[in-house]
Biopython code that builds the backbone (N, CA, C, O; Angstrom):
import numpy as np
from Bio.PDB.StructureBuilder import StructureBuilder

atoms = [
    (1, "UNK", "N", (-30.037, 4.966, -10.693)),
    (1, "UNK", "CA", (-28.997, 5.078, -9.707)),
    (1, "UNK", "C", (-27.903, 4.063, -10.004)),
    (1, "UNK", "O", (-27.944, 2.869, -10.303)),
    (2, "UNK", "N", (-26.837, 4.998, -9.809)),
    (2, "UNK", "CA", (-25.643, 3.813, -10.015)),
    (2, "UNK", "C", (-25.224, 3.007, -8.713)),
    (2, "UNK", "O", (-24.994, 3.285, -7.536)),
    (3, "UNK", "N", (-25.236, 2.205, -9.272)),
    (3, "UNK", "CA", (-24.322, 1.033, -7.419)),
    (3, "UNK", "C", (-22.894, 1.157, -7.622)),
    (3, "UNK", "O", (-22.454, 0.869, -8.736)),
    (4, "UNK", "N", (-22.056, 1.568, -6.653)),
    (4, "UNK", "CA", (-20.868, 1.717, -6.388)),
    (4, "UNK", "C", (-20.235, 0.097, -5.743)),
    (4, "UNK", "O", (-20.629, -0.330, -4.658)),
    (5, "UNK", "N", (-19.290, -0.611, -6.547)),
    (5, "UNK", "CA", (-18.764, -2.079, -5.747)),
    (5, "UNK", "C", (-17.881, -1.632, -5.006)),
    (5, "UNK", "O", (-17.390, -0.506, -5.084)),
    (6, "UNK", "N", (-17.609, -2.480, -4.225)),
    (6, "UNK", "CA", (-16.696, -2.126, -3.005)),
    (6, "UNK", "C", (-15.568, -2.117, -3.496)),
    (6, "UNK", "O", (-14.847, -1.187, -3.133)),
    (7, "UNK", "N", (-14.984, -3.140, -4.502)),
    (7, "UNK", "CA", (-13.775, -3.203, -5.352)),
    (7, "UNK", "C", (-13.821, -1.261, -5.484)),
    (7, "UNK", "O", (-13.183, -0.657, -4.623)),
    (8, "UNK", "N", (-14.311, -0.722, -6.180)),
    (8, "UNK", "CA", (-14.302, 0.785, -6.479)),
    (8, "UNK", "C", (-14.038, 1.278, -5.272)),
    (8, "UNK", "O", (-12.868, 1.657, -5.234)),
    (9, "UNK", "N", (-14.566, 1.431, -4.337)),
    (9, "UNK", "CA", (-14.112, 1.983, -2.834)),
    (9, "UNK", "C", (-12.522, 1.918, -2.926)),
    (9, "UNK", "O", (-11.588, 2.687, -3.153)),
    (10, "UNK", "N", (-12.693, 0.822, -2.679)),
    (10, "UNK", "CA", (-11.291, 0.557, -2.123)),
    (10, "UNK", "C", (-10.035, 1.044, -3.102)),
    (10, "UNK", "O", (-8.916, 1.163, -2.603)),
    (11, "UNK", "N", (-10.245, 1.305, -4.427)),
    (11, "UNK", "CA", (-9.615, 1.725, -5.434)),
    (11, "UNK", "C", (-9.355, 2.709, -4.733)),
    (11, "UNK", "O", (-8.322, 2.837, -4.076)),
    (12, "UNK", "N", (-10.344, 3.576, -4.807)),
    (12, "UNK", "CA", (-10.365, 5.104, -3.958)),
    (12, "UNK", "C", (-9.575, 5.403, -3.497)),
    (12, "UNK", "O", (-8.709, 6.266, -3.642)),
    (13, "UNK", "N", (-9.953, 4.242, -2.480)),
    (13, "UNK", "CA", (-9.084, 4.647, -1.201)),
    (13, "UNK", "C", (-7.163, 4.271, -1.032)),
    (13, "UNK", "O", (-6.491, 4.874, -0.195)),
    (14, "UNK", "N", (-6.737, 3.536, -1.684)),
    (14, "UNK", "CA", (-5.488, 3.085, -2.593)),
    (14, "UNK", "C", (-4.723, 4.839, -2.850)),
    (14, "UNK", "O", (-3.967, 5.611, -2.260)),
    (15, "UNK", "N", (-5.525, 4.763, -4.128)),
    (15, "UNK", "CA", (-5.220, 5.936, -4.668)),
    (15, "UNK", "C", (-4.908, 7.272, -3.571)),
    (15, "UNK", "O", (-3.829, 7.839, -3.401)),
    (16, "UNK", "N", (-6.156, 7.543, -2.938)),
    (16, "UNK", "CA", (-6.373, 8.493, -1.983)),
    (16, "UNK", "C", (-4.628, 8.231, -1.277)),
    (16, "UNK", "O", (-3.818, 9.146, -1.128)),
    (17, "UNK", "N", (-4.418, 7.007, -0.985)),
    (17, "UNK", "CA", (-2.936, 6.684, -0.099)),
    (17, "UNK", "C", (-1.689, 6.568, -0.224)),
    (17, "UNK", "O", (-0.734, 6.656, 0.547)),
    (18, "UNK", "N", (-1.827, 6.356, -1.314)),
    (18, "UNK", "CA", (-0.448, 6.572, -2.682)),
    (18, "UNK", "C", (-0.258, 7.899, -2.621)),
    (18, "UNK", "O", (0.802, 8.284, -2.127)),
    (19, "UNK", "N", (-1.463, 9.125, -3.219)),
    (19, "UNK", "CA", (-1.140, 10.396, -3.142)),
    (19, "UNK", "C", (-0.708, 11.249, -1.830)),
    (19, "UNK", "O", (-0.300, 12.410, -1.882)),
    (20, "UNK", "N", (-0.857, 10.512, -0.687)),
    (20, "UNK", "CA", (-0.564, 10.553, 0.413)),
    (20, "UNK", "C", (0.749, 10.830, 0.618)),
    (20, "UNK", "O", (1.157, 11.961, 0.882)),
    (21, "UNK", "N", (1.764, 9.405, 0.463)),
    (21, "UNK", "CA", (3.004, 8.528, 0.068)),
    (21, "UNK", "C", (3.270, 9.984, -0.475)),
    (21, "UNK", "O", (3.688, 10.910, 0.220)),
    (22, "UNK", "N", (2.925, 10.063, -2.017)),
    (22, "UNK", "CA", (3.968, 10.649, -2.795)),
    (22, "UNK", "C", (4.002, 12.131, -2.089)),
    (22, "UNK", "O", (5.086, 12.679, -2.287)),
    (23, "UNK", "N", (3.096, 12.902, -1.325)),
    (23, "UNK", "CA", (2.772, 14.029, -0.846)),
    (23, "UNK", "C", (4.277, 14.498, -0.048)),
    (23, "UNK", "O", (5.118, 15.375, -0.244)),
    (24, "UNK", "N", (4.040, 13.128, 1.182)),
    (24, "UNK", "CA", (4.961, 13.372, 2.088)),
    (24, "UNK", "C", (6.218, 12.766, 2.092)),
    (24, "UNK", "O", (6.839, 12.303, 3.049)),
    (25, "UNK", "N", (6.622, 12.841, 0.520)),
    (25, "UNK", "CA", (8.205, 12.260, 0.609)),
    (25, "UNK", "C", (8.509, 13.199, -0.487)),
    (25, "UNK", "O", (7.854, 13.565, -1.463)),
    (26, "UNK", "N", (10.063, 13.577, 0.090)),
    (26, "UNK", "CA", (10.672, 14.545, -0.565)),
    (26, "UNK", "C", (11.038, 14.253, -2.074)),
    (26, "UNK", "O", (10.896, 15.144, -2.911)),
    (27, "UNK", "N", (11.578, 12.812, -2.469)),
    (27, "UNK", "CA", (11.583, 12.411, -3.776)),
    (27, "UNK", "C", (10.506, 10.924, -3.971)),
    (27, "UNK", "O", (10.391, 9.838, -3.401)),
    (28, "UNK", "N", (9.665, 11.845, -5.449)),
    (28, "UNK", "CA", (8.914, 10.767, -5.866)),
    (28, "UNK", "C", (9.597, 9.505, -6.148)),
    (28, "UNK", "O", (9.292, 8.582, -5.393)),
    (29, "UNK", "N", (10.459, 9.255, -7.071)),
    (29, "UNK", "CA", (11.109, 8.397, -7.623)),
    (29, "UNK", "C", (11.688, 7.375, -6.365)),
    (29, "UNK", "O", (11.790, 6.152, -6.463)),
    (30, "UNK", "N", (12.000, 8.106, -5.295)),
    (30, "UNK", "CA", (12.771, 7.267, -4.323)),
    (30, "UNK", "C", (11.035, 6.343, -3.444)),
    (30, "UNK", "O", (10.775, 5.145, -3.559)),
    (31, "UNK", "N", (10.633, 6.831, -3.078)),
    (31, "UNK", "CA", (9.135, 6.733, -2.795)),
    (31, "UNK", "C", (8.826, 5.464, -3.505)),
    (31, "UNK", "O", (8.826, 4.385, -2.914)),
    (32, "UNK", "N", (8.524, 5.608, -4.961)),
    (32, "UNK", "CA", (8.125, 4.614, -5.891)),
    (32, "UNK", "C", (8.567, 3.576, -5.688)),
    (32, "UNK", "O", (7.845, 2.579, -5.654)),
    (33, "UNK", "N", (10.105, 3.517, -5.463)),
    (33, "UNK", "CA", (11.539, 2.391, -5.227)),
    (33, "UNK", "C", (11.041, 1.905, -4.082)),
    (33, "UNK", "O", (10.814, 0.695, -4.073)),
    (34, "UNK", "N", (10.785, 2.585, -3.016)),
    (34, "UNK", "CA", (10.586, 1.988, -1.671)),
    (34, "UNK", "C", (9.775, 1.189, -1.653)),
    (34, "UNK", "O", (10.023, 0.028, -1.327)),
    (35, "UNK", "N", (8.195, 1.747, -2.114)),
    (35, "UNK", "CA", (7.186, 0.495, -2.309)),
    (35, "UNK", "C", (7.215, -0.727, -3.354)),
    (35, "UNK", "O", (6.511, -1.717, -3.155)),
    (36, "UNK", "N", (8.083, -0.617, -4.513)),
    (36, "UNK", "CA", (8.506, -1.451, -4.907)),
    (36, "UNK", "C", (8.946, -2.683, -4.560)),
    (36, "UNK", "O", (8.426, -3.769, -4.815)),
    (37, "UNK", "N", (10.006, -2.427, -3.922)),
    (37, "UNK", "CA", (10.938, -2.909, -3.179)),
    (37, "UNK", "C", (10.412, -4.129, -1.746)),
    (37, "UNK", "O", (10.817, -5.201, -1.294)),
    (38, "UNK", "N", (9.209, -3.070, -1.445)),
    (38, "UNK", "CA", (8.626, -3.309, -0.025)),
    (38, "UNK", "C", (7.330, -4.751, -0.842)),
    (38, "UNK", "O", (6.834, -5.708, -0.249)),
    (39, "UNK", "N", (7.201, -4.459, -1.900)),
    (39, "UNK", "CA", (5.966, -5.167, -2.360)),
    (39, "UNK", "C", (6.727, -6.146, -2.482)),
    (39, "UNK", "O", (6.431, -7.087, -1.746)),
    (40, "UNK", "N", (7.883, -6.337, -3.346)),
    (40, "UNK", "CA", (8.650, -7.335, -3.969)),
    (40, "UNK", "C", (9.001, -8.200, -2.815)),
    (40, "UNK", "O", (8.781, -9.411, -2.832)),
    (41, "UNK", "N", (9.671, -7.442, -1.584)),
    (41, "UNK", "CA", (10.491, -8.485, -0.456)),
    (41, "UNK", "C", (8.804, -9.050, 0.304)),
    (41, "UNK", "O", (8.988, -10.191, 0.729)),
    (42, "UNK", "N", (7.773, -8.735, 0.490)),
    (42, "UNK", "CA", (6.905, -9.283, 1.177)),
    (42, "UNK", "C", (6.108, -10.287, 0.295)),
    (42, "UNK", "O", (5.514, -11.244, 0.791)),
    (43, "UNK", "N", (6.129, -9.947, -1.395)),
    (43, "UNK", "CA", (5.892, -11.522, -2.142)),
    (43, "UNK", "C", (6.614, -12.606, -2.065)),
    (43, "UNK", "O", (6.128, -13.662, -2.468)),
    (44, "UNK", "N", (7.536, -12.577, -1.689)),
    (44, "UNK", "CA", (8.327, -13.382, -1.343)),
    (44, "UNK", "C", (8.635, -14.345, -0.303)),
    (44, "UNK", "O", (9.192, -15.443, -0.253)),
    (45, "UNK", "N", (7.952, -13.368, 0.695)),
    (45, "UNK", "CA", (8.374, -13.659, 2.137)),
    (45, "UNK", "C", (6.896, -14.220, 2.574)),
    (45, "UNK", "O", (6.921, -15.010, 3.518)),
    (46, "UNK", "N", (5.614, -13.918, 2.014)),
    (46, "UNK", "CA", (3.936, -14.143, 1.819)),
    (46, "UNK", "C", (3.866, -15.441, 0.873)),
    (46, "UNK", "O", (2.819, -15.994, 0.537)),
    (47, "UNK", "N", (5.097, -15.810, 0.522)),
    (47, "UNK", "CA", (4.478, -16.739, -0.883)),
    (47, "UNK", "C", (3.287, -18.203, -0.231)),
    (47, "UNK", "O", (2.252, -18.687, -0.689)),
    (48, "UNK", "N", (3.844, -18.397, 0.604)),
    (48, "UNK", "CA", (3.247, -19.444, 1.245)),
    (48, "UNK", "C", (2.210, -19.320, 1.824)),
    (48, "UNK", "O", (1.161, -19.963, 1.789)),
    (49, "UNK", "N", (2.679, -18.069, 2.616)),
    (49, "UNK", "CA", (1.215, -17.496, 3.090)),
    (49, "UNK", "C", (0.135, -16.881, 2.511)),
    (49, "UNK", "O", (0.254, -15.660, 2.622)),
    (50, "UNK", "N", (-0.700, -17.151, 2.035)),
    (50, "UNK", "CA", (-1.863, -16.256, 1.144)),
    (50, "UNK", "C", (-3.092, -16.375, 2.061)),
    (50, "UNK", "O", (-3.786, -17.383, 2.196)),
    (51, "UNK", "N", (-3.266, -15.071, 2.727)),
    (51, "UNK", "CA", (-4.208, -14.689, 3.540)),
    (51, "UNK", "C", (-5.227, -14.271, 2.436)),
    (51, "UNK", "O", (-6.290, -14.890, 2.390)),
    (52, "UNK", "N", (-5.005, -13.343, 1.610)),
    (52, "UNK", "CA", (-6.190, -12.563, 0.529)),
    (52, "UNK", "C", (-5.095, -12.347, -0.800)),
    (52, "UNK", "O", (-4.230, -11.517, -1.081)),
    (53, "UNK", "N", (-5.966, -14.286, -1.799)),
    (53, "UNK", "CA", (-5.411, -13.697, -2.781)),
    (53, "UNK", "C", (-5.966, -12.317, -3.723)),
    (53, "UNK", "O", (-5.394, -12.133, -4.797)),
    (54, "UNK", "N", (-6.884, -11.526, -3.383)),
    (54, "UNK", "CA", (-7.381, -10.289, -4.292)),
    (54, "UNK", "C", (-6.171, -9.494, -3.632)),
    (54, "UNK", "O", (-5.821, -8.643, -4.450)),
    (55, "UNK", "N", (-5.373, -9.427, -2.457)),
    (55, "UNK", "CA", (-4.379, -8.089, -2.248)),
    (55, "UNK", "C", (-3.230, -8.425, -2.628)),
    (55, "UNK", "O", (-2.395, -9.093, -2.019)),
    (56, "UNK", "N", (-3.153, -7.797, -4.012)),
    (56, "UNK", "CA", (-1.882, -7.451, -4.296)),
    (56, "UNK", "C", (-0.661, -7.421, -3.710)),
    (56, "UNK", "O", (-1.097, -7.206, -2.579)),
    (57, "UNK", "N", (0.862, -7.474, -3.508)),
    (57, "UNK", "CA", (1.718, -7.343, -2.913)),
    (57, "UNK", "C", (2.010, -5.641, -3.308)),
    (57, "UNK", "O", (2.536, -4.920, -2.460)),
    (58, "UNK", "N", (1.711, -5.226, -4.341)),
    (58, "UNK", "CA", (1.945, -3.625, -3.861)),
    (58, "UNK", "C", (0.704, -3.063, -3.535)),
    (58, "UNK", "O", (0.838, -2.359, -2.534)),
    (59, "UNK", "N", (-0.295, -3.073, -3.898)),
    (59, "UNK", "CA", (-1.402, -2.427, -2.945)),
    (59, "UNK", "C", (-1.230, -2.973, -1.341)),
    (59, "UNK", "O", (-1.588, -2.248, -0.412)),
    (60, "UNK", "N", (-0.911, -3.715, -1.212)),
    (60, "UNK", "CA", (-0.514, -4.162, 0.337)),
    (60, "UNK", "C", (0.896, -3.358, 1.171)),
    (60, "UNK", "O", (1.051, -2.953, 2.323)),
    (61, "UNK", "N", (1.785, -3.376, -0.067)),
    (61, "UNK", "CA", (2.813, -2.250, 0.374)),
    (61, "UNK", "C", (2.702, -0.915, 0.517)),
    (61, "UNK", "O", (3.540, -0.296, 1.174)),
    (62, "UNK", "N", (1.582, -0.259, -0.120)),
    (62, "UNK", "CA", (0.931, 1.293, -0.319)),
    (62, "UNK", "C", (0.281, 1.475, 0.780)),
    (62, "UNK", "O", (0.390, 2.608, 1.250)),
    (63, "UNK", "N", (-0.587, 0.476, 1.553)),
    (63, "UNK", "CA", (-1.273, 0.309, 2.354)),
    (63, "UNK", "C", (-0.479, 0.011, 3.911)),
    (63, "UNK", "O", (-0.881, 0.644, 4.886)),
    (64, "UNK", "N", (0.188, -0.572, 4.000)),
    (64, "UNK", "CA", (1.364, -0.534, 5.099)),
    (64, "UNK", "C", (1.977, 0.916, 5.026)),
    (64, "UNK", "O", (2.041, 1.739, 5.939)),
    (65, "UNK", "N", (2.295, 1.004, 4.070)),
    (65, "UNK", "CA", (3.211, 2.566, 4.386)),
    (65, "UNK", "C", (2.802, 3.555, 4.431)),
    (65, "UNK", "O", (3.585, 4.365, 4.928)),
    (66, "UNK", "N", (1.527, 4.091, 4.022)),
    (66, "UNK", "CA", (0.703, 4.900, 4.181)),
    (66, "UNK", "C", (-0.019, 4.630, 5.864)),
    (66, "UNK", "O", (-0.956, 5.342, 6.224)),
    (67, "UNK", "N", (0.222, 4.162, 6.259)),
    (67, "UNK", "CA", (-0.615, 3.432, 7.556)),
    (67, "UNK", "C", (0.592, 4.158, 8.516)),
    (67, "UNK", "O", (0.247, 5.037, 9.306)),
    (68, "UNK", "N", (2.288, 3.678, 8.395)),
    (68, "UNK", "CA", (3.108, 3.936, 8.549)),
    (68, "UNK", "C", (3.255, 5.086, 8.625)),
    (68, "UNK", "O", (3.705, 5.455, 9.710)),
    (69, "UNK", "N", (2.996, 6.087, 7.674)),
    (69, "UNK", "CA", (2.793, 7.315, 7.567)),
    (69, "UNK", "C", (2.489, 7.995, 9.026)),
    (69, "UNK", "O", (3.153, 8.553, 9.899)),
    (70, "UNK", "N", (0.961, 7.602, 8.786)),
    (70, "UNK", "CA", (-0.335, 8.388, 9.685)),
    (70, "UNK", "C", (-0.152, 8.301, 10.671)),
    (70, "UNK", "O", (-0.289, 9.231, 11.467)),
    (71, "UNK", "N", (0.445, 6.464, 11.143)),
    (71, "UNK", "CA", (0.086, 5.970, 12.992)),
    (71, "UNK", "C", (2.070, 5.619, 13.089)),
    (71, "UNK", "O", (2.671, 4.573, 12.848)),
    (72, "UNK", "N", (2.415, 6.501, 13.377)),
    (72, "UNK", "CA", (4.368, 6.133, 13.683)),
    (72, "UNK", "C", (4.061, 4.961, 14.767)),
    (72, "UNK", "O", (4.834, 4.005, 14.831)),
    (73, "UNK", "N", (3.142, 5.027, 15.456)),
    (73, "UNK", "CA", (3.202, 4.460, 16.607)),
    (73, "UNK", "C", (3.146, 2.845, 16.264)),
    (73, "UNK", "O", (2.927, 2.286, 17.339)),
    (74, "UNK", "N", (3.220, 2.173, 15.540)),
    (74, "UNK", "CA", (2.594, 1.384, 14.874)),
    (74, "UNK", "C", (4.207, 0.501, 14.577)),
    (74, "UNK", "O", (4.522, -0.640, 14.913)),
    (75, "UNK", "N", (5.054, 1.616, 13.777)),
    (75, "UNK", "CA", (6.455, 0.893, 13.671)),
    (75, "UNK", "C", (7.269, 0.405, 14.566)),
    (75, "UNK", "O", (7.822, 1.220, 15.304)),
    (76, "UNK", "N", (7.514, -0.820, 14.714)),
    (76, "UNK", "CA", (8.317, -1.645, 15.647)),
    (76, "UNK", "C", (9.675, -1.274, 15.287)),
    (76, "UNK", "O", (10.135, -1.307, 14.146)),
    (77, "UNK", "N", (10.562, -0.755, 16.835)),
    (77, "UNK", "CA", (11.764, -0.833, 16.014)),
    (77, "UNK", "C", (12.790, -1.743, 17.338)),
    (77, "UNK", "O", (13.958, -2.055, 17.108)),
]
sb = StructureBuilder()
sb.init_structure("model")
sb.init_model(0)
sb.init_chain("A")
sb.init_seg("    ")
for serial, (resi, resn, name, xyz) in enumerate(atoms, 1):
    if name == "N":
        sb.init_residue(resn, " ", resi, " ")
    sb.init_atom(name, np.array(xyz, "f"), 0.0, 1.0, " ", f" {name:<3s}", serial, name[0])
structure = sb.get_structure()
């Protein structure tokens, strides 16, 4: 039997949320830019703060916006 690490889960589940992202936006390329963008301004703005250095600033941005996606209710405006 193989053991599955949680690191692998969570890959999964990344992926699973990205394809999400790219599903429900009309242009990929613009999509890509956004989380880019979104990863880049929150490394920046996180530098000091390091809650979990294993999360990435764009898996953290894939993960916000995909979240964003699902729960609108969620965005402060």
């Amino acid at each position: 039997m193989l053991k599955r690490s949680k690191f692998e889960t969570t890959q999964t589940q990344i992926m699973h949320r990205a394809e999400e992202l790219i599903g429900a936006a009309s242009n990929r390329y613009r999509i890509t830019v956004q989380v880019a963008n979104r990863a880049k301004r929150r490394r920046y703005e996180d530098f000091d703060n390091i809650d979990d250095p294993m999360m990435k600033p764009v898996i953290r941005a894939i993960i916000e916006m995909s979240d964003e996606l699902t729960q609108p209710e969620i965005i402060g405006e």
